[in-house]
N, C-alpha and C positions, 0 to 999 in steps of 0.2 A: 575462528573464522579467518580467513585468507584475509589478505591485502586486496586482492582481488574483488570477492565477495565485497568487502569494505567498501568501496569505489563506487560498485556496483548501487548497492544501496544509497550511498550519496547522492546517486543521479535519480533515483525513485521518490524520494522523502528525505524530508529534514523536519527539525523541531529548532523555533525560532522562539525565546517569550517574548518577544515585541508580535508575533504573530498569533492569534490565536490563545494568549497567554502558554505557549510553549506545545500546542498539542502538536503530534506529528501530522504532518501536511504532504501532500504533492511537491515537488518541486516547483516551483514558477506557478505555485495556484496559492489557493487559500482555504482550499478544499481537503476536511481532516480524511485520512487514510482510513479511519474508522467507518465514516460515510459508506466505502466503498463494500463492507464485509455487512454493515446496516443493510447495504440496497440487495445483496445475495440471501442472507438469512431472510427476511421480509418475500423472498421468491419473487425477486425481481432479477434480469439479466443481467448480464454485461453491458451488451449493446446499451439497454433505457439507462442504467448510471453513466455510461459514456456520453448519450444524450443530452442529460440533465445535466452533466458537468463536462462541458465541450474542452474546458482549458486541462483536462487529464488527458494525456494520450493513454491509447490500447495500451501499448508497448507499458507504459508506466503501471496500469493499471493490472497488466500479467504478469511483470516482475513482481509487486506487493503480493501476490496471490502464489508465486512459487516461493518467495522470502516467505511467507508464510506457511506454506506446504513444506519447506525444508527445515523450518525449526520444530514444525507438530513430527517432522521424522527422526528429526536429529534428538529428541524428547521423548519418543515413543519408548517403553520399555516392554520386554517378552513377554507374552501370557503366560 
């Protein structure tokens, strides 16, 4: 993973255990990152978990969602 990449994800999430006892969070929330893959699987939107959790921004919440799309790629192997 780039230095880049690295940076990138710092400003999406962190893992505190004074927070949450360590689970990965939002930056500036308190709000775990898993939440957000809960409220899609469940077939609920973007928009209602943005709703529900005002202190994510969009922007935060589409980076986790491509971090996540580029590791299911970066992992995918050939049929």
């Amino acid at each position: 993973m780039s230095t880049e990449a690295k940076t990138d994800v710092r400003k999406i999430m962190h893992s505190d255990p004074e927070i949450l006892r360590g689970v990965p969070v939002f930056v500036g929330t308190r709000v775990p990152v898993k939440t957000l893959y809960d409220y899609l699987e469940a077939g609920d939107s973007l928009d209602e978990f943005l709703d529900d959790f005002p202190a994510v921004t969009r922007e935060q919440a589409i980076a986790a969602l491509e971090l996540g799309r580029g590791m299911t790629e970066a992992h995918a192997t050939a049929a």
